[in-house]
C-alpha positions in Angstrom: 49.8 9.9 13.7 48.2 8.9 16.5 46.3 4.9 16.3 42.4 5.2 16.7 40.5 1.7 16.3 37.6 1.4 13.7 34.1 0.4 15.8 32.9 -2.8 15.2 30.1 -2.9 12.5 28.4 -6.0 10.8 30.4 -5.6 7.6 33.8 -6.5 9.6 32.6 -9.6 9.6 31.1 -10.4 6.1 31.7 -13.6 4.7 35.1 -14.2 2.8 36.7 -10.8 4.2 39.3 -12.3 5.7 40.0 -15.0 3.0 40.6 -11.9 1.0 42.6 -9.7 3.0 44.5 -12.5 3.6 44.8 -13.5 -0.1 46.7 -10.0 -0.5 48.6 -9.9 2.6 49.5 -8.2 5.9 49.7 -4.7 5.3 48.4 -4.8 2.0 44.5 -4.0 2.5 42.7 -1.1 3.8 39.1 -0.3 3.5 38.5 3.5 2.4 36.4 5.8 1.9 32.6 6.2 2.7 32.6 2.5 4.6 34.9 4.4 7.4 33.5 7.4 7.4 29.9 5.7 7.8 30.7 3.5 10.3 32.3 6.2 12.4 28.7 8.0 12.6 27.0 4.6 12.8 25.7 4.5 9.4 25.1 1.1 7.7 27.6 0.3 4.6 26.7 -1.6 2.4 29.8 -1.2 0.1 33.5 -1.4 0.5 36.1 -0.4 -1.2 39.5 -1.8 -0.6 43.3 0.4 -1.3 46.0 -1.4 -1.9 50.0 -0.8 -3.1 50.1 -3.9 -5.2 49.4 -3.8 -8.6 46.1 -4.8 -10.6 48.0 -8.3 -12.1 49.3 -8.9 -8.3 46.2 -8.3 -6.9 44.2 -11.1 -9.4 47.2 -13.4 -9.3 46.7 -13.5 -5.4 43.2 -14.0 -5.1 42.6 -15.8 -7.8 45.5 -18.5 -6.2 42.8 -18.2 -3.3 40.4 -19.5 -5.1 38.7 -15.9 -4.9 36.5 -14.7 -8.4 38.0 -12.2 -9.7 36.4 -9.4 -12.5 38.2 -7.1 -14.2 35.9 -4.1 -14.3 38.5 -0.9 -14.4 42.1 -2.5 -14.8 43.3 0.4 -16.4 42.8 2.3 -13.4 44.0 -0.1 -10.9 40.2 -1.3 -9.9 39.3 -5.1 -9.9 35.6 -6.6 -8.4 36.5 -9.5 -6.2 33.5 -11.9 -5.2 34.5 -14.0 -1.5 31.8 -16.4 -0.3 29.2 -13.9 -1.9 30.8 -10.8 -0.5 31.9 -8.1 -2.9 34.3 -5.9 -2.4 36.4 -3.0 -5.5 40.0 -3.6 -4.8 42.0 -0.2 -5.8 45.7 -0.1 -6.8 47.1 3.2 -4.8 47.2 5.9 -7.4 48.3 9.1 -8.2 46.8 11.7 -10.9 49.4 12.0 -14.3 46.7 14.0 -16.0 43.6 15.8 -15.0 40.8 18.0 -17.5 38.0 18.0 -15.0 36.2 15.0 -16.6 38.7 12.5 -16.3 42.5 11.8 -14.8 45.1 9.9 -16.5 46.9 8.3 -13.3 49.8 6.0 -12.2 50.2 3.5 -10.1 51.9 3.9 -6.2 52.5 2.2 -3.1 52.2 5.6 -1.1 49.3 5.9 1.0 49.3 9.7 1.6 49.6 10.1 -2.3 46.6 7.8 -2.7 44.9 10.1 -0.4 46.0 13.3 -1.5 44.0 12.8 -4.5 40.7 12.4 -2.9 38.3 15.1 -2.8 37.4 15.6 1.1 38.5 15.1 4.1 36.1 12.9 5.1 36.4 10.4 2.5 40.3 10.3 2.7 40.0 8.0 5.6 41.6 4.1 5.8 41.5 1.4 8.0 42.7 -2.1 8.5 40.3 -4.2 8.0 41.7 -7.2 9.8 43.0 -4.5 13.2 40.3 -1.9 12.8 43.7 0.8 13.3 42.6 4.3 10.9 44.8 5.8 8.7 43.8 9.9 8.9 46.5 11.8 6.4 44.5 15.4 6.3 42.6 15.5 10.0 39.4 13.5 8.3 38.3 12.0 11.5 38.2 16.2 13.4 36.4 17.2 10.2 34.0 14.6 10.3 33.4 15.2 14.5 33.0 19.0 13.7 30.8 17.9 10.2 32.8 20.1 8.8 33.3 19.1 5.0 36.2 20.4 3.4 38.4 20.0 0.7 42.1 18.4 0.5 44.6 20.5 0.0 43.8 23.8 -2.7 40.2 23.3 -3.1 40.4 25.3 -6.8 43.3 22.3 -7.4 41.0 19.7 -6.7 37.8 21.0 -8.2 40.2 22.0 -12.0 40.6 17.9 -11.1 36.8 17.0 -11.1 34.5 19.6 -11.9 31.8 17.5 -10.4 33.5 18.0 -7.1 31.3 21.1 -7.0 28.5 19.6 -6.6 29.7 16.8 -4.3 30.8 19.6 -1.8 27.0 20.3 -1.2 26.0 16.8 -1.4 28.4 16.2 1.2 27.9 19.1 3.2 23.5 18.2 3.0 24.5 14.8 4.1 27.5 15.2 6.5 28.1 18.9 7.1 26.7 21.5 10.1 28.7 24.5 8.0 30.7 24.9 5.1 34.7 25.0 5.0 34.6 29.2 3.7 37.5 28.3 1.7 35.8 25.7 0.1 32.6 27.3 -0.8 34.2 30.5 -1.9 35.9 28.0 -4.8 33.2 26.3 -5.4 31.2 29.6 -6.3 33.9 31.4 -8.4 34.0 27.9 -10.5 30.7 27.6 -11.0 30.9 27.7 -14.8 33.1 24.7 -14.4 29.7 23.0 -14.3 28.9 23.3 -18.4 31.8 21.1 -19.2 30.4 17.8 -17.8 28.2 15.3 -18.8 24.6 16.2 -18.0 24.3 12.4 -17.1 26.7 12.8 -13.9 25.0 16.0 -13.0 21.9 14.3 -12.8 22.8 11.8 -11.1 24.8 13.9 -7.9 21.6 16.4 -8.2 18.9 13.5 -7.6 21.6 12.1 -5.0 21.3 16.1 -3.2 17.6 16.2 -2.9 17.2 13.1 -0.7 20.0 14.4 1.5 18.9 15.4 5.1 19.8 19.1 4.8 18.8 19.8 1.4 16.8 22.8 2.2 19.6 24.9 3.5 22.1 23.6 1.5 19.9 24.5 -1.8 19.1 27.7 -0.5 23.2 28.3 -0.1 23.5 26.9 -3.5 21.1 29.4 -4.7 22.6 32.2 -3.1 26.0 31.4 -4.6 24.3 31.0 -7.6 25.7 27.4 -8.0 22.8 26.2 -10.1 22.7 29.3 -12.4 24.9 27.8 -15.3 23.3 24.4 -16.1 19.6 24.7 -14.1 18.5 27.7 -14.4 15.1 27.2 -13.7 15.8 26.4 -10.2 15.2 30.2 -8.5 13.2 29.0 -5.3 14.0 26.6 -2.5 10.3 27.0 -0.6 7.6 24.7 -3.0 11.0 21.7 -2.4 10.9 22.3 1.6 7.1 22.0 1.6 7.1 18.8 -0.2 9.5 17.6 2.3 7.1 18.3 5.2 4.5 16.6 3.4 6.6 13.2 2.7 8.2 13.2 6.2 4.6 14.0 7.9 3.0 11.2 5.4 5.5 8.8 6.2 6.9 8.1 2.6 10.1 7.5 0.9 12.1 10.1 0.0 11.9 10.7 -3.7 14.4 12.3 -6.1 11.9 12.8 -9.2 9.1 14.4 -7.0 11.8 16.6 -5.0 13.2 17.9 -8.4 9.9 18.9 -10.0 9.2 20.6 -6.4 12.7 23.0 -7.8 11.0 23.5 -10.5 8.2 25.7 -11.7 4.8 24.1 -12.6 5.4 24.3 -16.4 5.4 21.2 -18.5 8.1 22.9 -21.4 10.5 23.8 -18.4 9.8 20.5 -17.0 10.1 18.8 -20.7 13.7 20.7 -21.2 15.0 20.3 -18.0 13.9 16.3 -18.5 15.7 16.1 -21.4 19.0 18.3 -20.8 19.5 16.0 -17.7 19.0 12.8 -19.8 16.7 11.3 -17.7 14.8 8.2 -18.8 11.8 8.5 -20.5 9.9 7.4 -17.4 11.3 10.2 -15.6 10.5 12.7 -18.1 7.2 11.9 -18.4 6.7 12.2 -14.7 8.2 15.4 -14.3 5.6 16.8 -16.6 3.1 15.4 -15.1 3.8 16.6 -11.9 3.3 20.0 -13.4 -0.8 19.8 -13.0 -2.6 19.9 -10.4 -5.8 18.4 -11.3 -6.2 15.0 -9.5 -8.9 14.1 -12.2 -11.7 13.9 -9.8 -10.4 12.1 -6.8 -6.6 10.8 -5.4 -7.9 7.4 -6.4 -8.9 8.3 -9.9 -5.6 10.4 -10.3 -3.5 7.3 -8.6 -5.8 4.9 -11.1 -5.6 6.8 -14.5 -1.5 8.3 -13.9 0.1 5.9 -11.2 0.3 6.2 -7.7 3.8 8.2 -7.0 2.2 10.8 -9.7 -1.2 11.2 -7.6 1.3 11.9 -4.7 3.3 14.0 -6.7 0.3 16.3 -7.3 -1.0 15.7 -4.2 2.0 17.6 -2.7 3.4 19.9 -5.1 0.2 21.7 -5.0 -0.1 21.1 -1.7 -3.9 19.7 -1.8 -6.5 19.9 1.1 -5.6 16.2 2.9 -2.6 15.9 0.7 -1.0 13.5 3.8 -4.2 11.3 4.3 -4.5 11.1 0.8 -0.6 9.9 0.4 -0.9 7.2 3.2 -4.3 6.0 1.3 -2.9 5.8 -2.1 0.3 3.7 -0.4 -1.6 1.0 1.2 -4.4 1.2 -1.7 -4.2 -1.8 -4.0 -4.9 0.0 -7.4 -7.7 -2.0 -8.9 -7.8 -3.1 -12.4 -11.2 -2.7 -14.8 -12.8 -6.2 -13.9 -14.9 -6.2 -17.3 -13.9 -6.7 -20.9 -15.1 -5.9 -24.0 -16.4 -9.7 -24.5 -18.6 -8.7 -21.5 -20.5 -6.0 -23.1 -20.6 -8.0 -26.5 -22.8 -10.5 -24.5 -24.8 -7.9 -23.6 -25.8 -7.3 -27.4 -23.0 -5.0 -28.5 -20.9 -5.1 -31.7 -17.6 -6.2 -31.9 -15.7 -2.6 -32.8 -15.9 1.2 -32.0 -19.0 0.7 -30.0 -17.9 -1.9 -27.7 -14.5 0.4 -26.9 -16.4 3.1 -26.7 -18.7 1.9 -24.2 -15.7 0.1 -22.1 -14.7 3.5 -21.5 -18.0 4.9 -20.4 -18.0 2.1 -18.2 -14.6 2.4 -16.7 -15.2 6.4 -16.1 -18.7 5.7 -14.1 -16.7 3.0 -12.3 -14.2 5.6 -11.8 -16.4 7.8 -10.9 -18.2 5.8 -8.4 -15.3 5.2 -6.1 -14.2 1.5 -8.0 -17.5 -0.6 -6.5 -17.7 -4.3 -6.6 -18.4 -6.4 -9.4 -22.1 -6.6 -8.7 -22.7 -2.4 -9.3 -20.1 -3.0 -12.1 -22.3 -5.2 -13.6 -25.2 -2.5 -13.2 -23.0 -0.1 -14.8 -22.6 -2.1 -17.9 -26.0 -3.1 -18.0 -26.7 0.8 -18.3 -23.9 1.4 -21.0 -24.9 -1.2 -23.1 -28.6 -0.6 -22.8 -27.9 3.2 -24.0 -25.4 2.2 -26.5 -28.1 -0.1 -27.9 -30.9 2.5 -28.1 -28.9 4.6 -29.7 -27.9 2.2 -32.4 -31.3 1.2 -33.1 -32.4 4.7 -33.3 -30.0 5.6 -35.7 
């Protein structure tokens, strides 16, 4: 294998790195995984994940004698959490699979490199370097798939994916995030094990699903996913690929953040059961939930501001472009430099103007509030108009009672 040197990137050179490496050793430390593959593309990391062939007790009784804090956060799978002058950094035991059921592997310990790697899902994320030399380690031609973006699996992709069935959907993360085309072989398993999807937890589905729709390609890779009928077993209620791209337009032409709740009720149709179920089968939190059916109206209650004021900002937006509203992007950048306002009046104000303590005085705070609304929030001196006209009909009507 021929020696290619690691670029230089800020995180080389993070406090404590070298105290650790050098707590386990020459030889003994490669960074893996997504912190080489990014900073090959020039992508920031902001995590790292060190392999290494000694075992977990080695690997604390080393950097603990270095004075280096050391959690034990998945021992029984070789994983410690070492904290170096504020850096952190998961330090892996090289390990092999025992025992695989899709969910979960039973695995063993090694101290063979290529066996660590063999077990990885892609390519791409199969790649090691010294962290101290910058020299990669490329066992399965990671660093020609990742120059082609071609993501593709190690090895029998049917093998790997009877390993992880949420491998599936990582393939088209991946390949919306990294990929120009998909590996045939690849996505033909991924489509005949489809069904695989049902035996997972709907907890790491969601979580690779909300990870997909913030991905660069989504649009084609959904539409592919759609076409291979990927989805079919565990969302079926995502049929369409067109509402999602619009909504995408909008936030890129707006200027926003992406967004994984609003880009998953864009796959969705505008119905607050669908929305309710899908909520629920993907155990969102209730926050979540809540916003996923309300992003299935359109009504903006009279204005974005009143929308924004009486459901929340991101859930004006969310109407805003999932219904694809006339000014939807002036309206976005508005509502996201627009400090939403809060009702500068209380109930004791209106009770100094000769209302009741009770019914009457809430009831007329929200006749207030709504003309407020309504009015486009003005200052505190029409507010006090307003009031003064709530409470003087609120009055009259009492006495006339």
């Amino acid at each position: 294998m021929d020696a290619l040197t690691l670029p230089d990137a800020p995180w080389r050179h993070w406090p404590g790195l070298d105290r650790l490496t050098g707590a386990l050793g020459a030889g003994n430390a490669r960074v893996v995984g997504g912190a080489v593959r990014d900073t090959l593309l020039d992508i920031a990391v902001s995590d790292l994940d060190i392999a290494t062939p000694l075992d977990p007790q080695e690997v604390m009784r080393r950097l603990e004698g270095a004075g280096i804090k050391v959690i034990p956060t998945g021992l029984a799978h070789g994983t410690i959490t070492a904290v170096s002058s504020g850096t952190v950094v998961e330090v892996t035991t090289l390990r092999r699979d025992l025992t695989t059921d899709g969910r979960r592997a039973t695995v063993a310990f090694t101290d063979d490199w290529k066996e660590d790697a063999a077990r990885r899902d892609f390519t791409i994320n199969a790649l090691y370097a010294d962290p101290d030399t910058g020299e990669i380690f490329d066992y399965f031609g990671g660093r020609a798939d990742l120059a082609a973006r071609h993501v593709r699996f190690i090895g029998d992709p049917l093998r790997r994916i009877a390993e992880d069935h949420l491998r599936i959907l990582r393939f088209f993360r991946f390949l919306a995030r990294f990929g120009d085309s998909p590996d045939a072989e690849s996505l033909d398993a991924c489509t005949a094990r489809a069904n695989d999807l049902m035996a997972l937890s709907r907890e790491r589905i969601a979580d690779e699903l909300l990870k997909l729709v913030v991905a660069k390609d989504a649009v084609r890779v959904i539409a592919l996913m759609l076409e291979r009928g990927i989805f079919r077993p565990v969302l079926p209620e995502i049929v369409s690929v067109e509402r999602f791209a619009r909504v995408m337009e909008l936030e890129a032409e707006a200027g926003l953040a992406l967004d994984p709740i609003r880009r998953l009720a864009a796959l969705l149709p505008a119905d607050a059961a669908i929305a309710e179920a899908v909520g629920a089968r993907l155990k969102l939190s209730n926050v979540q939930r809540k916003r996923l059916v309300c992003a299935t109206e359109a009504d903006l209650l009279g204005s974005p501001r009143s929308a924004a004021y009486r459901l929340g900002r991101e859930e004006a937006i969310d109407r805003l472009f999932l219904f694809d509203a006339p000014g939807a992007v002036d309206a976005a950048r508005d509502l996201t430099s627009w400090d939403i306002p809060r009702l500068p009046l209380s109930g004791g104000a209106l009770i100094q103007r000769g209302l009741t303590k009770g019914p009457d005085v809430a009831r007329a705070l929200r006749a207030v509030e709504s003309q407020w609304i309504e009015e486009g929030f003005p200052d505190a001196a029409r507010l006090g108009e307003i009031a003064d006209a709530v409470a003087d009909q609120a009055l009259r009507s009492s006495s006339s009672e």
